[in-house]
C-alpha positions in Angstrom: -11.8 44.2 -19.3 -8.9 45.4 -16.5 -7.9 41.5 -15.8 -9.1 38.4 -14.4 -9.4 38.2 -10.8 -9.2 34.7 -9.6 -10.6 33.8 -6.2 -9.4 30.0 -6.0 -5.6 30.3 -6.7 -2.9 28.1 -4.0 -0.2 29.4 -2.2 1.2 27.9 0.6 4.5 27.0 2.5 6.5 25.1 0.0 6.7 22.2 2.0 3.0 21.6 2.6 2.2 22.8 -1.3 4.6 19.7 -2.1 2.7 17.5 -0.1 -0.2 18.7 -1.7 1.0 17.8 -4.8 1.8 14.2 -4.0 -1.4 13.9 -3.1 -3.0 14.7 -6.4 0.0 12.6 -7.9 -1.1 9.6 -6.0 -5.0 10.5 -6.7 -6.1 8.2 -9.5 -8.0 5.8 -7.2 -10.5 8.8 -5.9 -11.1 9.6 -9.4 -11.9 6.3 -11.1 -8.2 5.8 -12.4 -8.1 9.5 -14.2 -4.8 11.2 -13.6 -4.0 14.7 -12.0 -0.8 16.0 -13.3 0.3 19.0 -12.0 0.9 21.7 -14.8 2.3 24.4 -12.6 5.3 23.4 -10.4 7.1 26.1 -10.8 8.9 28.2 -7.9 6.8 30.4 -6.0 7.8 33.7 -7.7 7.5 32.2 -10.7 3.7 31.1 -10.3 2.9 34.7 -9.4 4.5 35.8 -12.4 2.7 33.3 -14.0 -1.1 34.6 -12.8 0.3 38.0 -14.1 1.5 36.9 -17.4 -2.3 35.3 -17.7 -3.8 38.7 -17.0 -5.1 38.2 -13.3 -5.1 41.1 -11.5 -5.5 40.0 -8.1 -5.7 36.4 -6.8 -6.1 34.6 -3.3 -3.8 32.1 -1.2 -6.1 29.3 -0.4 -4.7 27.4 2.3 -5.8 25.1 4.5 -5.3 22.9 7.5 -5.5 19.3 8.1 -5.8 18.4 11.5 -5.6 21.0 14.8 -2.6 23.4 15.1 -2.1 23.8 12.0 -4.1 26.9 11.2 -2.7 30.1 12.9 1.1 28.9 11.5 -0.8 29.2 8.6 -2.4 32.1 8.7 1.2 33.9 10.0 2.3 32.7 7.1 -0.2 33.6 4.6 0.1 37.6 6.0 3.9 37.1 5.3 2.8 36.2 1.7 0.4 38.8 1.0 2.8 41.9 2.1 5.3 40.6 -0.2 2.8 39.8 -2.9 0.6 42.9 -3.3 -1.3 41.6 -5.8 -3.2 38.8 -3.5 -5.6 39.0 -1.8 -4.8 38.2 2.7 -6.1 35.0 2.6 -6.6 33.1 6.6 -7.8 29.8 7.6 -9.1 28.1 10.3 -10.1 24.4 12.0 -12.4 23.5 15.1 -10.1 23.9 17.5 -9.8 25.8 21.0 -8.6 29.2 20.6 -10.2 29.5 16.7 -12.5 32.1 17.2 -9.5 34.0 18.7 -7.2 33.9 15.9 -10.2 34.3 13.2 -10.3 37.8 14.9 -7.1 38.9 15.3 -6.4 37.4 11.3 -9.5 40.1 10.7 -7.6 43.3 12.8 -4.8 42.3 10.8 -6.4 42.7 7.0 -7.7 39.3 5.8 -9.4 39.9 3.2 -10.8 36.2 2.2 -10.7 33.1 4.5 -10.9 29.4 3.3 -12.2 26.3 4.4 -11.6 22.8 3.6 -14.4 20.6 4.5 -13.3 17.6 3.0 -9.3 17.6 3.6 -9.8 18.9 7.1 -12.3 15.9 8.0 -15.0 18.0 10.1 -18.5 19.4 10.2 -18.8 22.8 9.2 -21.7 23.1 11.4 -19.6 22.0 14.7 -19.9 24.6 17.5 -16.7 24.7 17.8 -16.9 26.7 14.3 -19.9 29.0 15.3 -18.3 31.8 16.3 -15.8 31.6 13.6 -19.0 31.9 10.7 -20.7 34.5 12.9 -17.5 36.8 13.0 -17.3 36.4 8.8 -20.6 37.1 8.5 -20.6 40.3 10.6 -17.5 41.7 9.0 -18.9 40.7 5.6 -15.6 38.7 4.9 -15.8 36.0 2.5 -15.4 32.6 2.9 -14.4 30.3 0.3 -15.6 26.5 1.4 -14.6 23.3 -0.5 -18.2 21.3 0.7 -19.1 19.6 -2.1 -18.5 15.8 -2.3 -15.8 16.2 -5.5 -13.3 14.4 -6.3 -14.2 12.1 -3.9 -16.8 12.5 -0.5 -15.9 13.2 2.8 -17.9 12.6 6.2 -19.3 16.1 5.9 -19.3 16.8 2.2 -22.7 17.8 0.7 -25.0 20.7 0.4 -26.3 19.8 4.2 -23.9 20.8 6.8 -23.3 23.9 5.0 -27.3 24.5 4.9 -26.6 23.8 8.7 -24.4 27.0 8.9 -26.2 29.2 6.6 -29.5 29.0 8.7 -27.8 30.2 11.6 -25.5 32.5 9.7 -27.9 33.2 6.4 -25.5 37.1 5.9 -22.5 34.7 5.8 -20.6 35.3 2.3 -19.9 31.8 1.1 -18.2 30.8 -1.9 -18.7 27.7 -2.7 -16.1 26.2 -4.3 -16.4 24.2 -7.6 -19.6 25.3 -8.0 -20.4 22.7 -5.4 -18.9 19.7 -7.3 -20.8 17.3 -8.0 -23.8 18.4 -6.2 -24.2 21.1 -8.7 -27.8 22.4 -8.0 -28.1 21.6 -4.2 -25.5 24.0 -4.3 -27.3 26.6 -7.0 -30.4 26.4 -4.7 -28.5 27.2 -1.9 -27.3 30.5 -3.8 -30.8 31.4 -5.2 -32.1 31.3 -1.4 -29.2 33.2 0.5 -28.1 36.3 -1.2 -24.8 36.6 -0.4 -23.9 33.4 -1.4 -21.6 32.8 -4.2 -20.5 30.0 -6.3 -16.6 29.6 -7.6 -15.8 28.2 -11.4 -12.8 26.4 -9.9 -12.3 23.3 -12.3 -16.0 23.1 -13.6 -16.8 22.6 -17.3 -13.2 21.7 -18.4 -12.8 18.2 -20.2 -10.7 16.7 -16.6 -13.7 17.6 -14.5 -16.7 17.1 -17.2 -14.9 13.8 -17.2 -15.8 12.7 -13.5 -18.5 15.4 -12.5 -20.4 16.4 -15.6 -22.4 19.8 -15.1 -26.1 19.0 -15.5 -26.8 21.7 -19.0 -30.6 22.0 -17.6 -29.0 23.7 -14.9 -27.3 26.6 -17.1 -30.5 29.0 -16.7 -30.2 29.1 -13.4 -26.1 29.4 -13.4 -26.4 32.6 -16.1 -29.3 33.8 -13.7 -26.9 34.1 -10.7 -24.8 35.6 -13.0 -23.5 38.5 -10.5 -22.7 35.4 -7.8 -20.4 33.6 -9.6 -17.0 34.5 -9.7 -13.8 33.2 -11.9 -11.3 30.5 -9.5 -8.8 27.9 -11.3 -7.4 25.8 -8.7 -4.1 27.3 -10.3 -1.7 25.7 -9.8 -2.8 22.4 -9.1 -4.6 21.8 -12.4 -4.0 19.1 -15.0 -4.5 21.6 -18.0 -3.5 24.9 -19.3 -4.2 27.7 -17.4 -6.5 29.0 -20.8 -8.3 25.8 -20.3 -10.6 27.2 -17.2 -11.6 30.3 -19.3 -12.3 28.6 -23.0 -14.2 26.3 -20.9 -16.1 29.2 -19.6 -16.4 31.3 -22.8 -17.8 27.7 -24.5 -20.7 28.0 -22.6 -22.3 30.9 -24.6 -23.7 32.3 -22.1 -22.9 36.5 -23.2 -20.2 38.6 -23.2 -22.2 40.4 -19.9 -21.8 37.4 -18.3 -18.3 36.0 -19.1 -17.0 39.6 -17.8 -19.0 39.7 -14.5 -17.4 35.8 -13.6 -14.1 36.7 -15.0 -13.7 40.3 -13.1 -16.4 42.2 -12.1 -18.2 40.5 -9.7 -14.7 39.6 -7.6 -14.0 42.7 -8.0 -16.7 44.1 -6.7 -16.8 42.2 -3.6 -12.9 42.9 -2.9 -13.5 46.9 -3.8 -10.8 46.4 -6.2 -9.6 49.9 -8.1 -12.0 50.7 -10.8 -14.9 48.4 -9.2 -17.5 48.4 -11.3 -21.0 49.6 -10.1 -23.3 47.2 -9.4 -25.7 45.9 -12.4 -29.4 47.5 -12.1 
């Protein structure tokens, strides 16, 4: 195998990844008292080192904003990032706001490769209108679209398979990734994926002791995971996890579910979707 390629990886402004953390380090009562130490707080160059010492080949920004305005400062940012950081992938954002559709766009003209969407921190319906034309310009362009809408570690006002079954009806060529394999609503999320073909499902933080803790993956759902076995792709929440790095992937490889398939999650299917160098072709 080339690498890992890791779809759910943070890099933001420093300022907002530090508020970020204080968040998670104030978090034990959304998680029924279980604490979320940061592992990773190292220096920004140093974190991208990091993913490269791991063997990731390629990796994402996920940012996201919080309330309106927020978003195209972002997404200036995030191009800054990625032309000094080959390695990752452009990631944008956006928010209902005025004026989204319109920077969705122009983030497109200029590269972005992956956008990402926070239902829960941002507070809002992923079905608003507001957001309509924001999914229908993804889905045209086939850019993916990593969405944190399950109810994990703790429920928002539009968490839930629902509002993003909202979306996909209108938008059903959209490329979702769902992120956390939809934690905890694990297989409203999995039927979602077997009746929309281009959506995918993200490891981020699912099977590993912290989350199996809080969110346990139901096991009668594993046929149905290793069927979709070309739609789920490797993502870490790196580096705002409370474990090793190596802790995502033995957590992955413990699930005995094939060599075939631990390679597809790990690297080929991300790569696929990116048309990362030496892609490989798509399974029969």
């Amino acid at each position: 195998m080339p690498g890992l390629v890791d779809v759910h990886t943070h890099f933001m402004p420093e300022r907002v990844l530090h508020k970020v953390w204080a968040y998670f380090d104030g978090l034990g009562p959304l998680t029924g008292g279980i604490e979320w130490p940061i592992t990773y707080r190292e220096e920004e160059a140093e974190r991208a080192a990091l993913l490269r010492a791991f063997g990731v080949r390629a990796f994402t920004a996920m940012l996201y904003p919080h309330k309106p305005g927020m978003a195209r400062w972002l997404n200036g940012w995030a191009a800054g990032f990625a032309r000094r950081t080959p390695d990752c992938l452009h990631t944008s954002t956006f928010f209902p706001e005025p004026g989204a559709a319109a920077y969705v766009r122009e983030a497109l003209e200029h590269g972005t490769r992956v956008f990402k969407a926070h239902v829960q921190v941002g507070g809002y319906d992923p079905a608003d209108e507001a957001l309509d034309a924001c999914w229908g310009l993804l889905a045209e362009a086939g850019t993916p679209v990593v969405v944190h809408c399950g109810s994990g570690p703790a429920p928002g006002r539009h968490t839930g398979p629902g509002p993003m079954a909202r979306v996909l009806a209108r938008h059903p060529r959209l490329r979702l990734i769902v992120a956390h394999l939809g934690m905890p609503e694990y297989e409203d999320f999995l039927d979602l994926a077997e009746r929309y073909a281009e959506v995918r499902l993200d490891t981020t933080m699912a099977f590993t002791g912290f989350s199996e803790r809080m969110a346990p993956f139901p096991r009668r759902a594993l046929p149905r995971l290793a069927a979709l076995g070309d739609r789920v792709l490797l993502g870490t929440d790196f580096p705002n996890i409370p474990y090793p790095y190596a802790h995502q992937l033995d957590a992955l490889a413990e699930l005995a579910l094939g060599d075939e398939w631990l390679r597809a999650v790990c690297h080929d299917n991300a790569a696929r979707l990116f048309g990362l160098p030496d892609t490989p072709k798509p399974p029969a």
